[in-house]
PDB file of N, CA, C and O in Angstrom, chain B, residues numbered from 101:
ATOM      1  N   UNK B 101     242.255  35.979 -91.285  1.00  0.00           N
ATOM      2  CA  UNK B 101     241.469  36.568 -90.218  1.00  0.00           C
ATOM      3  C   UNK B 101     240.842  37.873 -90.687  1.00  0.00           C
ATOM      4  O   UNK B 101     241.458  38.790 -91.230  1.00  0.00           O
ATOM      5  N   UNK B 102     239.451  37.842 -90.391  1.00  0.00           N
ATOM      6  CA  UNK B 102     238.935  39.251 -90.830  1.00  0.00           C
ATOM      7  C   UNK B 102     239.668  40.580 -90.128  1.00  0.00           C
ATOM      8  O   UNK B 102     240.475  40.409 -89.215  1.00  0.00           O
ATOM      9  N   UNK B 103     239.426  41.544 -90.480  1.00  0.00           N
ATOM     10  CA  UNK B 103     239.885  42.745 -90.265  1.00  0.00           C
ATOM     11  C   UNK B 103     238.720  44.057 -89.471  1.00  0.00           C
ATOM     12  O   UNK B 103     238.830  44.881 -88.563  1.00  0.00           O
ATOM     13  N   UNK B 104     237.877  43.726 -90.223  1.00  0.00           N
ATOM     14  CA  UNK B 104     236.786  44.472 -89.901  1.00  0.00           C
ATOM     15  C   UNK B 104     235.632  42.711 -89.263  1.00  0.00           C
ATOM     16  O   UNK B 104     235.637  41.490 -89.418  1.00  0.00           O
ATOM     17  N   UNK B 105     234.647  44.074 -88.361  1.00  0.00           N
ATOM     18  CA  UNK B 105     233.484  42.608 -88.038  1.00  0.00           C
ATOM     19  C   UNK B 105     232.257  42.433 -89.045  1.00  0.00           C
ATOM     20  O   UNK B 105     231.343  43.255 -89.100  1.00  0.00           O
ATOM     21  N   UNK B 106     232.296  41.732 -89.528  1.00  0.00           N
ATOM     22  CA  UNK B 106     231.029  41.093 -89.998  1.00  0.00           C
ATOM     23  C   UNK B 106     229.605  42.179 -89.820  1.00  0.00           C
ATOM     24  O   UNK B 106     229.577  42.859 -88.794  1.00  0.00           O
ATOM     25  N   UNK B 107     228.851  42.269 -90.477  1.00  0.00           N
ATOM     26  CA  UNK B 107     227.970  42.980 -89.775  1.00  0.00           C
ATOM     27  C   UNK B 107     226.486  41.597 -89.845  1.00  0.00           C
ATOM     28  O   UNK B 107     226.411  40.653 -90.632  1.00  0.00           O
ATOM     29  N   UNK B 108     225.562  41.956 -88.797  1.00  0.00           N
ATOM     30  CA  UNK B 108     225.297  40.993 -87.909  1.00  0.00           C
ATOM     31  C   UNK B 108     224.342  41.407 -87.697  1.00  0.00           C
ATOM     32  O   UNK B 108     224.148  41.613 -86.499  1.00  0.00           O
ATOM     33  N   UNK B 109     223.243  41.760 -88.617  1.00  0.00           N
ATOM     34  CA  UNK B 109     222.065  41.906 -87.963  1.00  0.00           C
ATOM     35  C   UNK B 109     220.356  40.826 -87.405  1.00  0.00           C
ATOM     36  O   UNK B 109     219.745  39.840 -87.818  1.00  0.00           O
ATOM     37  N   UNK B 110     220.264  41.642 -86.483  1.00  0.00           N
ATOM     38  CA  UNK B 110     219.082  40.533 -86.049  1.00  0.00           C
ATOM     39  C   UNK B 110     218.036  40.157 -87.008  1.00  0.00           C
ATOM     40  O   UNK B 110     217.256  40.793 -87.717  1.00  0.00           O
ATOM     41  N   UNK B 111     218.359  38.489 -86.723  1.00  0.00           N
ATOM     42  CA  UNK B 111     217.771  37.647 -87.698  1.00  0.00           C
ATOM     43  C   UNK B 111     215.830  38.161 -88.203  1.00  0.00           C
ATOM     44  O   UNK B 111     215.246  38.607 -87.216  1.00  0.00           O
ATOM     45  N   UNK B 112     215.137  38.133 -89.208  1.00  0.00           N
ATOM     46  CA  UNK B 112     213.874  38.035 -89.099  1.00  0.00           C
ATOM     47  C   UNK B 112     212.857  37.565 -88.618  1.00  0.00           C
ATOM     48  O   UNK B 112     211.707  37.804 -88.987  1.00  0.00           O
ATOM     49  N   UNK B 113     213.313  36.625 -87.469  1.00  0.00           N
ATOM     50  CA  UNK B 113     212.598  35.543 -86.749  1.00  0.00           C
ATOM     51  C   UNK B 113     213.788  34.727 -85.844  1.00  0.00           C
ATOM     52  O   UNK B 113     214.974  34.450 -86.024  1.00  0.00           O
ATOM     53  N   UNK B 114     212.848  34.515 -84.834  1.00  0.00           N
ATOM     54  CA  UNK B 114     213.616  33.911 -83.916  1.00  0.00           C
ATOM     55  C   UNK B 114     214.202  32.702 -84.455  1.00  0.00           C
ATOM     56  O   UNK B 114     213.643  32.014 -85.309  1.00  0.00           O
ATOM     57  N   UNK B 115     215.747  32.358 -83.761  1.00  0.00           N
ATOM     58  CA  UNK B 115     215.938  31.673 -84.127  1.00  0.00           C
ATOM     59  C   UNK B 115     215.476  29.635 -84.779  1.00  0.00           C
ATOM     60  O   UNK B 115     215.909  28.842 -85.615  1.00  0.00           O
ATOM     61  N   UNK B 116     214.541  29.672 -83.872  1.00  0.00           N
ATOM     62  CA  UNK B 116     214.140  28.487 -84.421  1.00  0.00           C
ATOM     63  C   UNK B 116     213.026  28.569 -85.732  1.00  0.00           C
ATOM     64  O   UNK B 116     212.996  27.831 -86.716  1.00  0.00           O
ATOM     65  N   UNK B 117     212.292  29.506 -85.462  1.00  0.00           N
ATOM     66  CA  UNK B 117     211.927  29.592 -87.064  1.00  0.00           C
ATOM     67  C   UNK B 117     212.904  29.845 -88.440  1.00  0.00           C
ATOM     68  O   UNK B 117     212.354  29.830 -89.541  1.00  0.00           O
ATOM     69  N   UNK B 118     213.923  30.007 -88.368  1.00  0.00           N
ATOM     70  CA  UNK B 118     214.792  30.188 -88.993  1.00  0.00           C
ATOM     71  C   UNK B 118     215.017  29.387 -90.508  1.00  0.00           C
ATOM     72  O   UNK B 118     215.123  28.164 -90.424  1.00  0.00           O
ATOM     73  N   UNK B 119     215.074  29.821 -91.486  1.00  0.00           N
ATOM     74  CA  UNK B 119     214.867  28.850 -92.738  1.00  0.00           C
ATOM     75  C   UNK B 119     216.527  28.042 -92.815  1.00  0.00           C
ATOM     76  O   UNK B 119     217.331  28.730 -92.188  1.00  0.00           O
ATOM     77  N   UNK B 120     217.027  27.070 -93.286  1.00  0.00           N
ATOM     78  CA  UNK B 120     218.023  26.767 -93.189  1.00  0.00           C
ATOM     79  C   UNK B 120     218.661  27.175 -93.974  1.00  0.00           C
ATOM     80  O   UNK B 120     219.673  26.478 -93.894  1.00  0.00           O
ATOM     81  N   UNK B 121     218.836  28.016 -94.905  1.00  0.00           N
ATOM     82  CA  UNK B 121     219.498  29.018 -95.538  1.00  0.00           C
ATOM     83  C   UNK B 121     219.890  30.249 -94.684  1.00  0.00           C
ATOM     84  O   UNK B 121     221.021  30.729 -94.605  1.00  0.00           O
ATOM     85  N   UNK B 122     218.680  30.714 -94.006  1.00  0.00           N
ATOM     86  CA  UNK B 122     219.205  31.843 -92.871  1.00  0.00           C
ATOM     87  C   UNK B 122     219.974  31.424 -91.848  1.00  0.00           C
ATOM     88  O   UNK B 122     220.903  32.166 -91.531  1.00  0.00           O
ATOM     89  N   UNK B 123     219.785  30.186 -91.114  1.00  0.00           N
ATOM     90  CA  UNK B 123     220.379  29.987 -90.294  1.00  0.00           C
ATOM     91  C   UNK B 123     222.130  29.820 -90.362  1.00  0.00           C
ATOM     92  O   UNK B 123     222.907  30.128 -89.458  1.00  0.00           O
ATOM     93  N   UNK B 124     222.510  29.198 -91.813  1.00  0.00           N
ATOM     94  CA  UNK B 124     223.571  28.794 -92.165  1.00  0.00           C
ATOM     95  C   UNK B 124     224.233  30.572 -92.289  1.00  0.00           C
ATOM     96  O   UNK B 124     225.269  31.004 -91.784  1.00  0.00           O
ATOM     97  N   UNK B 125     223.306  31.249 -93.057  1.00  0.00           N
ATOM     98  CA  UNK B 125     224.190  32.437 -92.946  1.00  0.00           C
ATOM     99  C   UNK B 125     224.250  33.607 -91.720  1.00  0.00           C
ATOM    100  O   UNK B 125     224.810  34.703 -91.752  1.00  0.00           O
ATOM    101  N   UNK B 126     223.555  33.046 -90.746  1.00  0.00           N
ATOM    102  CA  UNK B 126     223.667  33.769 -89.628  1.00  0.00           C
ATOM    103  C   UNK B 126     224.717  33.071 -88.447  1.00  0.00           C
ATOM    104  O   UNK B 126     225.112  33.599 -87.408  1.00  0.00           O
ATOM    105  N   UNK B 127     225.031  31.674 -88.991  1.00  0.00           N
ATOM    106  CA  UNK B 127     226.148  31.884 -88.163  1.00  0.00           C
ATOM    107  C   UNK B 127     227.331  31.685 -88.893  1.00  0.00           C
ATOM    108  O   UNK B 127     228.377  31.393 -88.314  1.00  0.00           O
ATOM    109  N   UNK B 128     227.247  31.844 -90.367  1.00  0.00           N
ATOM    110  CA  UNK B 128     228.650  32.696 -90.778  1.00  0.00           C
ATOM    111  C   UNK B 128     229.251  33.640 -90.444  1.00  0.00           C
ATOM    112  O   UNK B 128     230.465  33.768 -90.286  1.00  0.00           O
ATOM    113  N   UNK B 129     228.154  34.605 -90.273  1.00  0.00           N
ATOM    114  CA  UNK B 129     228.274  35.775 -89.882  1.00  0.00           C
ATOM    115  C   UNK B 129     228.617  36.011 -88.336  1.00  0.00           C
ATOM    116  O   UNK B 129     229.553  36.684 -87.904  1.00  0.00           O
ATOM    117  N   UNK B 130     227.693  35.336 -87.622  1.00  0.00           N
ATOM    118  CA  UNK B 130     228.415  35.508 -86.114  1.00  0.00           C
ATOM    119  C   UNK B 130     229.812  34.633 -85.882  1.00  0.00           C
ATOM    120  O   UNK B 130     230.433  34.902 -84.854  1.00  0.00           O
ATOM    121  N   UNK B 131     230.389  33.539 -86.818  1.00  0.00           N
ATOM    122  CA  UNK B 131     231.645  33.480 -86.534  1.00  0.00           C
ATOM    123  C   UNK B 131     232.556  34.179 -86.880  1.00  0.00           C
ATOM    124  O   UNK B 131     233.548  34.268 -86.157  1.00  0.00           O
ATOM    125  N   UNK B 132     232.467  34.878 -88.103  1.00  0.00           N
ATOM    126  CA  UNK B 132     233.278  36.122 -88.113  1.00  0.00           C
ATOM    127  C   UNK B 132     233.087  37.215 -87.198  1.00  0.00           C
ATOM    128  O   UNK B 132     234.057  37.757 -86.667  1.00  0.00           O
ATOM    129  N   UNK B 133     232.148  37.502 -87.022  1.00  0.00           N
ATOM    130  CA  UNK B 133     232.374  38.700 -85.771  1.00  0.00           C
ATOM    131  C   UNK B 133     232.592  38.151 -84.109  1.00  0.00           C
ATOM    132  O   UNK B 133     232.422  39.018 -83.253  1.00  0.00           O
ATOM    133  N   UNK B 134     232.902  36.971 -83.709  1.00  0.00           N
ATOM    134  CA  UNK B 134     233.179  36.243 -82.687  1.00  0.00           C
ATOM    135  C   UNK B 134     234.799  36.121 -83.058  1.00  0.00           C
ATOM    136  O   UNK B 134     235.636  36.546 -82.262  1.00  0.00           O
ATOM    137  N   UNK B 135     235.128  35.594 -84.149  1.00  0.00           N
ATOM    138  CA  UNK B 135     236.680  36.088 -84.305  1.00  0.00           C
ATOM    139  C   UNK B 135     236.808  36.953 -84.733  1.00  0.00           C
ATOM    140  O   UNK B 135     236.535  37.292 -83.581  1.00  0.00           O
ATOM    141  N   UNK B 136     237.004  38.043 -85.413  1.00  0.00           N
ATOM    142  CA  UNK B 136     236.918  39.383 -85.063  1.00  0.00           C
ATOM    143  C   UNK B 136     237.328  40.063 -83.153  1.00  0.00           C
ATOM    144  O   UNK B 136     238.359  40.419 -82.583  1.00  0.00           O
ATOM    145  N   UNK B 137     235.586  39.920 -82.680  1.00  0.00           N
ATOM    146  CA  UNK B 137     235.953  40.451 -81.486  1.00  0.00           C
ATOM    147  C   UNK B 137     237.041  39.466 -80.336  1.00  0.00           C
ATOM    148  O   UNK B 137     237.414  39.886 -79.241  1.00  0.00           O
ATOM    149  N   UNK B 138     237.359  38.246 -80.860  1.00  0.00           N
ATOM    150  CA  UNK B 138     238.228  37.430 -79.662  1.00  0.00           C
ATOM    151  C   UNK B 138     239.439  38.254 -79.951  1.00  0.00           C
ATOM    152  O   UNK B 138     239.938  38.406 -78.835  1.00  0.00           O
ATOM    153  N   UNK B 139     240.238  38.910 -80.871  1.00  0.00           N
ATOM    154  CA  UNK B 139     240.967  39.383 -81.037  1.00  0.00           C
ATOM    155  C   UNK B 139     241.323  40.800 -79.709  1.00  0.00           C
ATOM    156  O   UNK B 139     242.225  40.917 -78.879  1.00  0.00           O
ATOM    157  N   UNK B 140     240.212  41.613 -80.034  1.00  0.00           N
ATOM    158  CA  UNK B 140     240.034  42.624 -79.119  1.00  0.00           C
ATOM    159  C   UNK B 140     239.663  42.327 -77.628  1.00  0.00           C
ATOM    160  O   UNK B 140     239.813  43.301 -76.891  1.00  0.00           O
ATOM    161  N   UNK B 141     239.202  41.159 -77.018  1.00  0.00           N
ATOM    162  CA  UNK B 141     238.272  41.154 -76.341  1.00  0.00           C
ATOM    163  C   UNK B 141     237.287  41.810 -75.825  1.00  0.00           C
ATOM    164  O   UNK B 141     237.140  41.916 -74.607  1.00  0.00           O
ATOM    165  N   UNK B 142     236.267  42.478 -76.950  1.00  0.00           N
ATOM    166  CA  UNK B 142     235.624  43.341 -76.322  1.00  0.00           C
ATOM    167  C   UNK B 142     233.998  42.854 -75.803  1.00  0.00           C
ATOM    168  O   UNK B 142     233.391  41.853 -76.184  1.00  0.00           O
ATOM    169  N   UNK B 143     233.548  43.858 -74.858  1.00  0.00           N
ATOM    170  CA  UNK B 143     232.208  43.345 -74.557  1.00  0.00           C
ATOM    171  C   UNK B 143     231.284  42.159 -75.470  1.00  0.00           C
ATOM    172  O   UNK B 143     230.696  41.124 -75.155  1.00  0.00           O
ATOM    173  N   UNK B 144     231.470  42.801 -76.584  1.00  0.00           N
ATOM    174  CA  UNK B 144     230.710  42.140 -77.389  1.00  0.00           C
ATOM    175  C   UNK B 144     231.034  41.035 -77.748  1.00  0.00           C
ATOM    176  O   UNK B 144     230.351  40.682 -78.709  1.00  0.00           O
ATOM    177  N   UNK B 145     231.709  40.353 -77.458  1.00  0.00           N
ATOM    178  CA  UNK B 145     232.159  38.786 -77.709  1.00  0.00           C
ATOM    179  C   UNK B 145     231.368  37.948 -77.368  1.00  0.00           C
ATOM    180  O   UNK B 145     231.102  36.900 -77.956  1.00  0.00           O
ATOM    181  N   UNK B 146     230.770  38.503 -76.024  1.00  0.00           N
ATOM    182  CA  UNK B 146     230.082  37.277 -74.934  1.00  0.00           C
ATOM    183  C   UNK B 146     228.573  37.166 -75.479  1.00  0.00           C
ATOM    184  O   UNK B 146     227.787  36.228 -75.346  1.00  0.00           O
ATOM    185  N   UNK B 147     228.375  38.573 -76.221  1.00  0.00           N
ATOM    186  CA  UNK B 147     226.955  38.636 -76.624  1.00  0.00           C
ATOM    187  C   UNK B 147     226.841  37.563 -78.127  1.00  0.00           C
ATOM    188  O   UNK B 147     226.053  36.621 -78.199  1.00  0.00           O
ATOM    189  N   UNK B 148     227.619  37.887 -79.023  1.00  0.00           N
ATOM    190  CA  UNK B 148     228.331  37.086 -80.575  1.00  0.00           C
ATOM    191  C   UNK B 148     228.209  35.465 -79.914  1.00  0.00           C
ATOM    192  O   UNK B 148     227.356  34.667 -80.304  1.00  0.00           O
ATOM    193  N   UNK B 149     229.314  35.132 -78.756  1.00  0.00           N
ATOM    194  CA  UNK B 149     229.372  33.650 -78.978  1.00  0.00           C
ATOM    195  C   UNK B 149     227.863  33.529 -78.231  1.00  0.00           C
ATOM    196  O   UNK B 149     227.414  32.594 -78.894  1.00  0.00           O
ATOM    197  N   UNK B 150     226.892  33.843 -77.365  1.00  0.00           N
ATOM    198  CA  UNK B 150     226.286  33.644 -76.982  1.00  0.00           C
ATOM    199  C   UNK B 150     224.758  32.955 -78.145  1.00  0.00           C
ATOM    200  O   UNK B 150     223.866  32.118 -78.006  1.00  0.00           O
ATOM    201  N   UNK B 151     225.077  33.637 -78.913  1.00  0.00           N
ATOM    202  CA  UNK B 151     224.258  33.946 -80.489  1.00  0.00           C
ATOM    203  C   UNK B 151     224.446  32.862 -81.320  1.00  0.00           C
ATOM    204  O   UNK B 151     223.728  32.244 -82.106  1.00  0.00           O
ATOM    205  N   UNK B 152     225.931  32.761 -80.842  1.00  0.00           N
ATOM    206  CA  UNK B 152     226.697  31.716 -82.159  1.00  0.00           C
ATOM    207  C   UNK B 152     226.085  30.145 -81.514  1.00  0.00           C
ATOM    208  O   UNK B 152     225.765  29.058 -81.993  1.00  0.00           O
ATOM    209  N   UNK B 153     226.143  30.721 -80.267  1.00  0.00           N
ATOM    210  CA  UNK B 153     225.607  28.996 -79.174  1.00  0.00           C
ATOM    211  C   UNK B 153     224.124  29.004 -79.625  1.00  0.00           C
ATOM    212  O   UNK B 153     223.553  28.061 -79.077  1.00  0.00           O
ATOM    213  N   UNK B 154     223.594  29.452 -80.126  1.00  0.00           N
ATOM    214  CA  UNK B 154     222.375  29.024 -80.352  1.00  0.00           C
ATOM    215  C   UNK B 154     221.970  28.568 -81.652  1.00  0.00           C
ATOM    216  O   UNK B 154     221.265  27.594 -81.912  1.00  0.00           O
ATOM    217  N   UNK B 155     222.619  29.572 -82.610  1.00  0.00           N
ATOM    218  CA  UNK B 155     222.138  28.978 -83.924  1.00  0.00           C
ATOM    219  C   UNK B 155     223.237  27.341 -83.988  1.00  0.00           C
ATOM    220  O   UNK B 155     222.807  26.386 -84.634  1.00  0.00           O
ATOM    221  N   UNK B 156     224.289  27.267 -83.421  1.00  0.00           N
ATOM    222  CA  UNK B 156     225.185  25.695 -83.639  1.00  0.00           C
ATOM    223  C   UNK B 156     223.706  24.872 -82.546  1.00  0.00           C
ATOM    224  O   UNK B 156     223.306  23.804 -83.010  1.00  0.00           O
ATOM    225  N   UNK B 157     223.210  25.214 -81.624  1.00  0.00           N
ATOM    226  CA  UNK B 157     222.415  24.408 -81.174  1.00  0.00           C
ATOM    227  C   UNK B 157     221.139  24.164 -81.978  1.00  0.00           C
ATOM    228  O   UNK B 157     220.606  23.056 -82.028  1.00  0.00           O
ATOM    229  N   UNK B 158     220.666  25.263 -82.613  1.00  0.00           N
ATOM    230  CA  UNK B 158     219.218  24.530 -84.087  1.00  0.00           C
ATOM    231  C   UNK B 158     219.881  23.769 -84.549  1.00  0.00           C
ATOM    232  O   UNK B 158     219.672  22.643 -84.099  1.00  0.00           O
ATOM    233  N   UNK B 159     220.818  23.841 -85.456  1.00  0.00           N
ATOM    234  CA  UNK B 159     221.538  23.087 -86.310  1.00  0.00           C
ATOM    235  C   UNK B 159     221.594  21.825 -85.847  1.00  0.00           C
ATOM    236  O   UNK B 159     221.092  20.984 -86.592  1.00  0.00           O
ATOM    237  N   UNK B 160     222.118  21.398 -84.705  1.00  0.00           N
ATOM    238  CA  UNK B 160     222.419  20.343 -83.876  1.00  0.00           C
ATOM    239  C   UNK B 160     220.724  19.396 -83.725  1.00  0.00           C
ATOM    240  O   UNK B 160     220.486  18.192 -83.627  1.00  0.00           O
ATOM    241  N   UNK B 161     219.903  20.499 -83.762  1.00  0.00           N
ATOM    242  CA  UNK B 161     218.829  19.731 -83.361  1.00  0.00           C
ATOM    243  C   UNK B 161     217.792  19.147 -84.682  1.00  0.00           C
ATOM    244  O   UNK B 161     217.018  18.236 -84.973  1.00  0.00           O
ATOM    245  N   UNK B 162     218.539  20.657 -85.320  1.00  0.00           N
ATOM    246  CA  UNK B 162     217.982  19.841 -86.839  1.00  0.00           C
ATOM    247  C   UNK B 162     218.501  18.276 -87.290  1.00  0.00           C
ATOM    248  O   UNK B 162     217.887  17.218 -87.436  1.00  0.00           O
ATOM    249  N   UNK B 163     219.959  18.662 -87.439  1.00  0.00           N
ATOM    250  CA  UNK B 163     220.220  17.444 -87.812  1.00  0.00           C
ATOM    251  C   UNK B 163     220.016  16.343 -86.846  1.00  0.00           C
ATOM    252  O   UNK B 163     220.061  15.327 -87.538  1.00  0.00           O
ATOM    253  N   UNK B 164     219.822  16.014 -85.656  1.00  0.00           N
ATOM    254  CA  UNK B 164     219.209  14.890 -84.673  1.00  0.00           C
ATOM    255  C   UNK B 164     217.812  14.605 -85.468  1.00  0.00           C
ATOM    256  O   UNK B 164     217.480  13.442 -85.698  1.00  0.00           O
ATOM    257  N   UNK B 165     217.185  15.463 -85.787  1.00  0.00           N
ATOM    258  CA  UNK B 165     215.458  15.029 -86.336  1.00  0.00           C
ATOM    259  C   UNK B 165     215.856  14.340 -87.452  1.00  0.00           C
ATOM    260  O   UNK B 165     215.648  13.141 -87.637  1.00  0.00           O
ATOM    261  N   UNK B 166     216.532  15.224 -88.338  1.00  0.00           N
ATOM    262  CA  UNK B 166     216.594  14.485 -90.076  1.00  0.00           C
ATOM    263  C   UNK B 166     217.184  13.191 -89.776  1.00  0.00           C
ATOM    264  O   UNK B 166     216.853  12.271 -90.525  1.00  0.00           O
ATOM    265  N   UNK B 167     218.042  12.920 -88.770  1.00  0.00           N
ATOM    266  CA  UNK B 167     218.779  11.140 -88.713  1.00  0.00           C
ATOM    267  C   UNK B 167     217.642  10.522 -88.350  1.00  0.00           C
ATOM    268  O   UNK B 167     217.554   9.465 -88.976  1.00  0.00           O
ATOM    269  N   UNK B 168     216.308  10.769 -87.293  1.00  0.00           N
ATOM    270  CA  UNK B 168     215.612  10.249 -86.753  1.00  0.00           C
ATOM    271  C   UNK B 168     214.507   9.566 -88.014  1.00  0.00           C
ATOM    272  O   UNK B 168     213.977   8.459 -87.916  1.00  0.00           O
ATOM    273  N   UNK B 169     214.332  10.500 -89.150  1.00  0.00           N
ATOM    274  CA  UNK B 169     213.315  10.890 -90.127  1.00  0.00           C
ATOM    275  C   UNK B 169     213.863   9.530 -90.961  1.00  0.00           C
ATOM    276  O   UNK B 169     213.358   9.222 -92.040  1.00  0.00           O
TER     277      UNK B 169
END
């Protein structure tokens, strides 16, 4: 378990423009600082998983297209 949070800064583009290299490492990064903050429960959790729900949802939609392709 990390110790310190991740640091987490906002991506260069919204998430759906997102290259799939960025995307993969932006939600490395927000799962470490989502565990991280579940530990504490602090404010910032809700904002992290909120973040984390979106980039697992590109992903999700990426891969639906590439099966379709």
């Amino acid at each position: 378990m990390p110790t310190e949070p991740a640091s987490v800064d906002q991506p260069p583009h919204p998430v759906p423009q997102l290259t799939t290299s960025e995307l993969a490492t932006s939600r490395r990064h927000l799962e470490s600082a989502v565990a991280f903050f579940g530990k504490t429960q602090a404010p910032a959790l809700a904002l992290m998983q909120a973040k984390l729900d979106e980039v697992l949802d590109e992903q999700a939609d990426r891969a639906r297209l590439a099966a379709r392709a």
